[in-house]
C-alpha positions as a Markdown table, in Angstrom:
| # | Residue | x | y | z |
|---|---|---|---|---|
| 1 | Unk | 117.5 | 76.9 | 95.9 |
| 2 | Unk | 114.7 | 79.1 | 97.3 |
| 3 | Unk | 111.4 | 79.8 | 95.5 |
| 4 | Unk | 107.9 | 78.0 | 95.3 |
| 5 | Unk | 107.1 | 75.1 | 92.6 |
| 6 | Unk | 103.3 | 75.9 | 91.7 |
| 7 | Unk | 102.7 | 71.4 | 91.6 |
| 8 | Unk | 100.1 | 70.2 | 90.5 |
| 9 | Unk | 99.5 | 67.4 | 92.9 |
| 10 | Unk | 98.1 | 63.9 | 91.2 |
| 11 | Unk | 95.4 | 61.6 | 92.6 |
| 12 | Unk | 96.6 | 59.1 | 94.7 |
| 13 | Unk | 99.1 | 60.7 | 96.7 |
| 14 | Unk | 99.4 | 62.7 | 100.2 |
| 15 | Unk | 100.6 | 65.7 | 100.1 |
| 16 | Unk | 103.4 | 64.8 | 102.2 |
| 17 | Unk | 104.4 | 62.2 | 99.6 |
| 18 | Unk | 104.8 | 65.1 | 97.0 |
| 19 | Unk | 107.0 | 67.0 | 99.6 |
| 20 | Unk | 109.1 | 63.8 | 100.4 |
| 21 | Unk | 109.4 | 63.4 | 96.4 |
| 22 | Unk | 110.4 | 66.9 | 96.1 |
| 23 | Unk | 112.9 | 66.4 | 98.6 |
| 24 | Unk | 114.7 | 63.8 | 96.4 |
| 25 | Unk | 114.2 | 65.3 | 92.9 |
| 26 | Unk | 115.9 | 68.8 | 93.9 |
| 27 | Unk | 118.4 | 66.7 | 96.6 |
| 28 | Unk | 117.3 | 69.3 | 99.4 |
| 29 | Unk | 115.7 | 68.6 | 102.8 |
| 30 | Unk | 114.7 | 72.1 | 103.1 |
| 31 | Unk | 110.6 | 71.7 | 101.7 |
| 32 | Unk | 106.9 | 72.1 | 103.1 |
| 33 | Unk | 103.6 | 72.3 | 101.6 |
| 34 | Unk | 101.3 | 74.9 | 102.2 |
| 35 | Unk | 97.6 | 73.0 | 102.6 |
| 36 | Unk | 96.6 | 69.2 | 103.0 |
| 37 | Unk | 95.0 | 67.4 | 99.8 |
| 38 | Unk | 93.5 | 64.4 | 100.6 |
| 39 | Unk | 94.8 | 61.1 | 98.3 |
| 40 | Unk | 91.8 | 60.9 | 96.5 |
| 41 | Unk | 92.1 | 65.2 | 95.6 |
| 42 | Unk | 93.9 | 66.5 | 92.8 |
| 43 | Unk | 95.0 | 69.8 | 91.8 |
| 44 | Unk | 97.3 | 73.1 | 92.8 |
| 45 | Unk | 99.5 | 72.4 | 96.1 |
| 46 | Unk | 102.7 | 75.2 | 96.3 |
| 47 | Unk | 105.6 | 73.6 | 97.6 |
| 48 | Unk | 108.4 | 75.8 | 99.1 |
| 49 | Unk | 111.6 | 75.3 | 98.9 |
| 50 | Unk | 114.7 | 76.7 | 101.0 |
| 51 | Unk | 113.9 | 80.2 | 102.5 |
| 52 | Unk | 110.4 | 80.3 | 100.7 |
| 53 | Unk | 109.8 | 77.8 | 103.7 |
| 54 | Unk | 108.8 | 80.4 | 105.8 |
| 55 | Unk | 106.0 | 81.6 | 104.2 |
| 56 | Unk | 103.8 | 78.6 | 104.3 |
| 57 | Unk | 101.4 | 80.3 | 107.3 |
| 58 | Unk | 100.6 | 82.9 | 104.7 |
| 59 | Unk | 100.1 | 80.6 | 101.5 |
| 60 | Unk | 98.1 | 78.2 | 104.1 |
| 61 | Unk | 95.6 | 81.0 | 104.8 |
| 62 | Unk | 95.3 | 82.3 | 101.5 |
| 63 | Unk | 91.5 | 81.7 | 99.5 |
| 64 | Unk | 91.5 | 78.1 | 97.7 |
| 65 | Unk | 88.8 | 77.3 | 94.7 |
| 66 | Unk | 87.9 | 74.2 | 94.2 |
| 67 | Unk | 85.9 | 72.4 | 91.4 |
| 68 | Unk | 83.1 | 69.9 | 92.8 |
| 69 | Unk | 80.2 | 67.5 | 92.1 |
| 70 | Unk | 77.7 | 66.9 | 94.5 |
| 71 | Unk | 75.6 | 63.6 | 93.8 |
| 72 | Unk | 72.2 | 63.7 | 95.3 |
| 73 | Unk | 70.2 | 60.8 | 96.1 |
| 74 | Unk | 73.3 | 58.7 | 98.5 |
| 75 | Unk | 75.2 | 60.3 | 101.4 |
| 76 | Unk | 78.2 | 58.4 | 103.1 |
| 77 | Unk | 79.6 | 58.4 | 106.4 |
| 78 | Unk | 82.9 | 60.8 | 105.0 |
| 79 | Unk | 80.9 | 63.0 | 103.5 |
| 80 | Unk | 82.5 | 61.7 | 99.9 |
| 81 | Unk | 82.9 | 58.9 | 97.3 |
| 82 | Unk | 85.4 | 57.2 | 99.8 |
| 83 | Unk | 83.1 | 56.0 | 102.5 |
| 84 | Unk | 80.9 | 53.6 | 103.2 |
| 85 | Unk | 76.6 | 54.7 | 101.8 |
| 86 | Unk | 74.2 | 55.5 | 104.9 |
| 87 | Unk | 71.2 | 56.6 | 103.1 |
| 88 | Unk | 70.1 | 56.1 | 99.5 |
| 89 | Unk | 67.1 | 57.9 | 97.9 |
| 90 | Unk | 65.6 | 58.1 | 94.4 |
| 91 | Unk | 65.7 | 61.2 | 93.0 |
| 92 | Unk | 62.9 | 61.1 | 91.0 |
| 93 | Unk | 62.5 | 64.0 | 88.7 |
| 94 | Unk | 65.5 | 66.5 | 87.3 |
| 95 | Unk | 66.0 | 69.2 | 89.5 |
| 96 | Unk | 66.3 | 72.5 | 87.6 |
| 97 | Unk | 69.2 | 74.7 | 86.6 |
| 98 | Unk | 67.5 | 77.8 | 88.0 |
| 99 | Unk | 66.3 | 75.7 | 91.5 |
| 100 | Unk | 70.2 | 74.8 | 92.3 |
| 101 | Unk | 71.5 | 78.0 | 91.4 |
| 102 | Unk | 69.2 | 79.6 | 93.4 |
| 103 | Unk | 70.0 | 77.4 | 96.5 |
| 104 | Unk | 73.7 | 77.7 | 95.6 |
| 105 | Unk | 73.4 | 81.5 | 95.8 |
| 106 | Unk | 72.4 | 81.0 | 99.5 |
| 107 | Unk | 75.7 | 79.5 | 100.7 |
| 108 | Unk | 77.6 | 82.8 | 99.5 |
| 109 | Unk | 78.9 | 84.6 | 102.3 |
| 110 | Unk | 79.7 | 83.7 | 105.9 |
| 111 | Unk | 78.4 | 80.3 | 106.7 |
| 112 | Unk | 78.8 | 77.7 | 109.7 |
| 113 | Unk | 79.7 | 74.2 | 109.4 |
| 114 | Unk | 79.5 | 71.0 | 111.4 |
| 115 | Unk | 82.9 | 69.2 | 111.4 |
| 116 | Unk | 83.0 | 66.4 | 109.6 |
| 117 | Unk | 83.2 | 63.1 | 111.7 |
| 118 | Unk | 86.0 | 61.9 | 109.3 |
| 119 | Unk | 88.4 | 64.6 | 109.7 |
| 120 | Unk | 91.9 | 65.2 | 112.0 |
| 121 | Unk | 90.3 | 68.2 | 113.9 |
| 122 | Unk | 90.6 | 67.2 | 117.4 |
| 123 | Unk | 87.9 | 67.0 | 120.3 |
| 124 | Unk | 89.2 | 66.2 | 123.6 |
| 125 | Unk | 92.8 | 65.7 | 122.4 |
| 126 | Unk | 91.9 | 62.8 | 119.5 |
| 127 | Unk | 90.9 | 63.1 | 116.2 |
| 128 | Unk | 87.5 | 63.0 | 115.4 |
| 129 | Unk | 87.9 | 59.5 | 113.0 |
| 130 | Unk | 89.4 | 58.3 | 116.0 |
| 131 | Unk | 86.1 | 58.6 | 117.4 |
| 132 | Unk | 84.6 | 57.4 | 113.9 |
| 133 | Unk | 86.7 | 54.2 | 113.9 |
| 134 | Unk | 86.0 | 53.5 | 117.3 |
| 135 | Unk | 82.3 | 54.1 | 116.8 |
| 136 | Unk | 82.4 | 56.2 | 120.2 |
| 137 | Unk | 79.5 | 59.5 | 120.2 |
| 138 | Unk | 81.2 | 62.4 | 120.3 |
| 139 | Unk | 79.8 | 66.1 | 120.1 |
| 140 | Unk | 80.7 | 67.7 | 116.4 |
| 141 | Unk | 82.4 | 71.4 | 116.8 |
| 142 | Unk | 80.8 | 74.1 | 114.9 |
| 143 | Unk | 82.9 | 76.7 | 112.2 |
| 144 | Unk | 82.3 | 79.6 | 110.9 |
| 145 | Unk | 83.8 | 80.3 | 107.3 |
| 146 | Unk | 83.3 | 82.2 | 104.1 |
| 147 | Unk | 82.1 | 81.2 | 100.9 |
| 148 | Unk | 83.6 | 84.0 | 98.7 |
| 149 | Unk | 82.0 | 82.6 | 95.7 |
| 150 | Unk | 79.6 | 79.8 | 94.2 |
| 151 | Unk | 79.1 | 78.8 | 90.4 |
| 152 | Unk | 76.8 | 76.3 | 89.2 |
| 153 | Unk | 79.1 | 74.5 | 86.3 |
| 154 | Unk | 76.2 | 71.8 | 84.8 |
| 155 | Unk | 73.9 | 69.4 | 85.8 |
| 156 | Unk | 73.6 | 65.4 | 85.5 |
| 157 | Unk | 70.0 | 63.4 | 85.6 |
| 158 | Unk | 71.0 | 59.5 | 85.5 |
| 159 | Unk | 67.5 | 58.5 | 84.5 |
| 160 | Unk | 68.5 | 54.3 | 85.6 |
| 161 | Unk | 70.2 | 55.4 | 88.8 |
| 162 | Unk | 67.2 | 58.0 | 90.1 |
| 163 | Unk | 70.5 | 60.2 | 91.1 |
| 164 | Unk | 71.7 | 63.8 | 90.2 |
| 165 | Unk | 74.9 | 65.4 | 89.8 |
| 166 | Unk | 75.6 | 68.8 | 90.3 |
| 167 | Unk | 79.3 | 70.4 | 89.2 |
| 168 | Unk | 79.9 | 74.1 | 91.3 |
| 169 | Unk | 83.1 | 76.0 | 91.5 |
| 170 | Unk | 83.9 | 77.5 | 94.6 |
| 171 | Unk | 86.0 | 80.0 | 96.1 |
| 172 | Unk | 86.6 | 79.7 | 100.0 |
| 173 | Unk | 88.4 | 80.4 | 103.0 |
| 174 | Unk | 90.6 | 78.3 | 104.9 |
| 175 | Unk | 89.3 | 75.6 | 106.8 |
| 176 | Unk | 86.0 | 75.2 | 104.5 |
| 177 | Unk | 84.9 | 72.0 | 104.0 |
| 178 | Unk | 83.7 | 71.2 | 100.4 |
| 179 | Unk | 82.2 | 67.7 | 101.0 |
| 180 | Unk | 80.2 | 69.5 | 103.9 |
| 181 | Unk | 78.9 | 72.2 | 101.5 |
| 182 | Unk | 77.9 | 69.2 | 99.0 |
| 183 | Unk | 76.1 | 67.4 | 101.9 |
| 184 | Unk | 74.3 | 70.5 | 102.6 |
| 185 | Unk | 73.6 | 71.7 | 99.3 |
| 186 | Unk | 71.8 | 68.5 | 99.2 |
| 187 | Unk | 69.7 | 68.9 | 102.4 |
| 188 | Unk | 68.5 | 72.6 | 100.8 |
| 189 | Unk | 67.5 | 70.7 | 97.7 |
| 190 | Unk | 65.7 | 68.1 | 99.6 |
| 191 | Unk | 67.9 | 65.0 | 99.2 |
| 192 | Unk | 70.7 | 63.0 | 100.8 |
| 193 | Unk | 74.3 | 63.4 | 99.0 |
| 194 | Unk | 77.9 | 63.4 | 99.1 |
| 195 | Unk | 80.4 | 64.6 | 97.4 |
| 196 | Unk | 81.6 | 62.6 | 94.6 |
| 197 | Unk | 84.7 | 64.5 | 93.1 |
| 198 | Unk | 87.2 | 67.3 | 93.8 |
| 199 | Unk | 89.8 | 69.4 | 92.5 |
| 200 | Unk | 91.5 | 71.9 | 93.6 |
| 201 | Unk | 92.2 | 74.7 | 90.7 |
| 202 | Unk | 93.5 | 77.6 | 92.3 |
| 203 | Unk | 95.3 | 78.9 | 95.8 |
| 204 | Unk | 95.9 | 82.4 | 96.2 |
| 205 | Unk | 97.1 | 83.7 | 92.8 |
| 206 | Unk | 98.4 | 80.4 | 91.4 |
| 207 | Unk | 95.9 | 78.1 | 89.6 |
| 208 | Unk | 95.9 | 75.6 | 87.8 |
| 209 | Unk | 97.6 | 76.5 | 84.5 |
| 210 | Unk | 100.9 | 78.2 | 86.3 |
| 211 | Unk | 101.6 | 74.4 | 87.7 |
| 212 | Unk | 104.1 | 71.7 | 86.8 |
| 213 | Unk | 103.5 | 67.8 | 87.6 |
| 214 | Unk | 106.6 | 66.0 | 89.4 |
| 215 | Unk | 107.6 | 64.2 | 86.0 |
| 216 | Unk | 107.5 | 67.8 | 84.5 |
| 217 | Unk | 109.7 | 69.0 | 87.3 |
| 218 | Unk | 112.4 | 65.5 | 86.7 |
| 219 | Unk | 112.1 | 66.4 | 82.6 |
| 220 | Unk | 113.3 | 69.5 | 83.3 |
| 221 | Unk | 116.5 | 68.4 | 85.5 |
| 222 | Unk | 116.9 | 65.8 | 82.9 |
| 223 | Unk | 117.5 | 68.4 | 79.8 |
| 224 | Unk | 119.0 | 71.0 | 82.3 |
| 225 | Unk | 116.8 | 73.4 | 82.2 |
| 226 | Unk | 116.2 | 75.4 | 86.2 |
| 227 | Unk | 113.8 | 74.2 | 87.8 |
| 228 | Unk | 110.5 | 76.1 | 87.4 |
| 229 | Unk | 110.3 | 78.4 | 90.5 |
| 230 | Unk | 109.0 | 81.1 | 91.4 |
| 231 | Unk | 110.4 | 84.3 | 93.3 |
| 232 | Unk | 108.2 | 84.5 | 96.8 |
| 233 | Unk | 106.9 | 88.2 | 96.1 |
| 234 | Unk | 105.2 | 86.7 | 93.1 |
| 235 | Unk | 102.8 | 84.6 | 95.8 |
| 236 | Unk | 102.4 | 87.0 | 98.2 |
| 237 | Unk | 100.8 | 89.8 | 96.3 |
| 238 | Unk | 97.5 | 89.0 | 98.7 |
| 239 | Unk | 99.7 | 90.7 | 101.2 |
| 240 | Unk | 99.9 | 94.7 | 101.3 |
| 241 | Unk | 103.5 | 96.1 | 100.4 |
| 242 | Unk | 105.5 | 98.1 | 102.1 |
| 243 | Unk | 108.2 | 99.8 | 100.1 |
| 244 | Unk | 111.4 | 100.5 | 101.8 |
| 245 | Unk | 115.0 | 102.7 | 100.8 |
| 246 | Unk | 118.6 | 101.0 | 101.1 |
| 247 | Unk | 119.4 | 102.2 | 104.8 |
| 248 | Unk | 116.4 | 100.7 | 106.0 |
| 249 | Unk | 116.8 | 97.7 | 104.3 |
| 250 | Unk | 120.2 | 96.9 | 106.6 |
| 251 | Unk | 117.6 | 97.4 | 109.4 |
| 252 | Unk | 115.1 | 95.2 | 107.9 |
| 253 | Unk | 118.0 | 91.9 | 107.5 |
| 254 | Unk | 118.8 | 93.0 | 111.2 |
| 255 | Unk | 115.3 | 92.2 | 112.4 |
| 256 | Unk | 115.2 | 96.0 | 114.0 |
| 257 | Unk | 111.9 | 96.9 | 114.5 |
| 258 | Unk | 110.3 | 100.0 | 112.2 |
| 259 | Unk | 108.7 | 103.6 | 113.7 |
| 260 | Unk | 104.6 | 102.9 | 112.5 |
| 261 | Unk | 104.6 | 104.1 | 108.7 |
| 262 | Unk | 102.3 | 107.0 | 108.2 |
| 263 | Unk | 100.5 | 105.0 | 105.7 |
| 264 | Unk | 99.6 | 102.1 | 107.2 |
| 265 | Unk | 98.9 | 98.6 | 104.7 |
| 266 | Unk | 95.2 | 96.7 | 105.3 |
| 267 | Unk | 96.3 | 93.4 | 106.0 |
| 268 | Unk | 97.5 | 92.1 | 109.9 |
| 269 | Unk | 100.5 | 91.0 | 107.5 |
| 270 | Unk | 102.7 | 92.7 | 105.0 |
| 271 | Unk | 105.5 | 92.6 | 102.2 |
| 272 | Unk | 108.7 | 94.6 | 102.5 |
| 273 | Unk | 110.5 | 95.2 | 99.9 |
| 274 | Unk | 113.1 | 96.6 | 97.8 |
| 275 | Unk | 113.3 | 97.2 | 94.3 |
| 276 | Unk | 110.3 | 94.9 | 93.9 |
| 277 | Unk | 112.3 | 92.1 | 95.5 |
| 278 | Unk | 111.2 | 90.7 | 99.3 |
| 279 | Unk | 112.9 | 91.7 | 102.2 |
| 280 | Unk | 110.7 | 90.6 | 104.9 |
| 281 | Unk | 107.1 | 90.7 | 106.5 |
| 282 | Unk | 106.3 | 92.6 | 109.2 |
| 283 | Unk | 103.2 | 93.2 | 111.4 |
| 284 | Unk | 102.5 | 95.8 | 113.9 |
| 285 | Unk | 104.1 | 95.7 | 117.3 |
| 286 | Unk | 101.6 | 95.0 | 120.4 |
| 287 | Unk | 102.2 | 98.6 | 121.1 |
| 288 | Unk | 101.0 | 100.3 | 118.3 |
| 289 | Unk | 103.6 | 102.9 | 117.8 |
| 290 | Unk | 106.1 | 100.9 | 115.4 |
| 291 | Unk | 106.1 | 97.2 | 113.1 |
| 292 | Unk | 108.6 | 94.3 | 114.1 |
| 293 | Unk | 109.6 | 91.7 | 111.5 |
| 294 | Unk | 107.5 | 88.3 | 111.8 |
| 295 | Unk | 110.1 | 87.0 | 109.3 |
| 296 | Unk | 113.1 | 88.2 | 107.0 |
| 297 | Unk | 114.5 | 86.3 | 104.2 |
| 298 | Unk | 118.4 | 86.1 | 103.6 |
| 299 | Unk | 118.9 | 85.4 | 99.9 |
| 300 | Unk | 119.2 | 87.0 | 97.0 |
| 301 | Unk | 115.5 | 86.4 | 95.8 |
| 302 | Unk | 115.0 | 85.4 | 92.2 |
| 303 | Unk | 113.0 | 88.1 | 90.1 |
């Protein structure tokens, strides 16, 4: 069994819960997820399954987009609903549709972040909610990343509450942090916030109406239909492709290194194939004259 189930991952769970669940629906140990989703997150999380395993590097990198809503007027100490309130301000007056799209518009692009303190990235060799927990200082590292696209959704004015909620879709790069961009989305517009909900709707080319939930995926065993899969070309197509003939396809499965095509693809990775089915992916060798394989697949791939 080798392919990608497009889940849709529900609140409440890790994503390694969904992997070890996987595990024991398809009665295979041979599964990884390609991207952490916090508990509290819903929304698109590929699993892969038997030799679609190795791709997860390049379904981890690929662009996510995520549906959000920033509350103004409270921030907490995680930067979300989850955590304990640090500062609470009235918002007195609605802010306007035209004011937050116009500060939303200045987050497009290439923008740095401060780590959140409630995260896993490590300082020092521990985790920086290590620190958190232990209510030690510790110095915040910077990161630059790449807001590929911002979309004011609607807008919320709780008149009782003094508070505002703004909804935004985004489409990022690896690495962003959403409840960072609420939080300073919120400093722009003049207030204190957090980030009060999230879901993620789309990684690479899968979103969120190509997924199944894990009682979808048991329904289907249960009536004996195949398991919805789907063929690893079909989630790559962010990668270049490199189209290849029958003799050196034998070279490919051998892991031979290539002489440097004359048409060389864009991306550091890329897709071999044959007859629209994967072969491998291959990157250029360090010395710039031919490509070596950075992994080959041994199956026959589903179309």
């Amino acid at each position: 069994m080798d392919g990608i189930l497009p889940l849709w991952k529900n609140k409440g769970m890790t994503s390694h819960d969904c992997v070890f669940k996987v595990r024991k629906i398809l009665g295979t140990k041979k599964v990884g997820h390609t991207g952490t989703l916090d508990p509290e997150v819903e929304g698109v999380l590929p699993i892969c399954i038997g030799e679609a395993t190795k791709i997860v590097p390049y379904l981890t990198d690929t662009t996510k987009t995520y549906r959000a809503t920033a509350t103004l007027g409270i921030s907490t100490d995680t930067e979300d609903q989850t955590g304990a309130i640090q500062n609470q301000v009235n918002v007195e007056t609605e802010i306007s549709s035209e004011s937050i799209n116009s500060i939303l518009q200045e987050f497009c692009g290439e923008i740095t972040q401060q780590v959140p303190l409630y995260s896993a990235v490590k300082v020092k060799g521990k985790k920086l909610y290590e620190y958190a927990r232990a209510n030690e200082p510790v110095e915040r590292p910077f990161r630059q990343v790449e807001i590929h696209n911002i979309r004011f959704l609607s807008s919320r004015y709780d008149k009782v509450e003094k508070k505002q909620s703004i909804e935004l879709e985004v489409t990022c790069s690896k690495g962003t942090y959403v409840r960072t961009l609420c939080v300073d989305i919120g400093e722009k517009l003049g207030f204190p916030s957090h980030m009060s909900h999230l879901v993620r709707i789309a990684t690479g080319n899968l979103s969120e109406q190509d997924t199944y939930t894990l009682e979808q995926v048991q329904e289907h065993l249960d009536s004996n239909q195949s398991v919805p899969l789907l063929s690893i070309n079909k989630v790559l197509t962010h990668l270049d492709e490199l189209e290849i003939d029958e003799k050196t396809k034998e070279k490919v499965l051998h892991g031979q290194k290539l002489p440097l095509p004359s048409t060389m693809p864009d991306t550091t990775f890329f897709r071999v194939t044959y007859h629209d089915q994967i072969v491998a992916i291959y990157q250029i060798h360090d010395n710039k004259k031919e490509i070596k394989p950075a992994r080959v697949f041994r199956f026959n791939e589903r179309k």
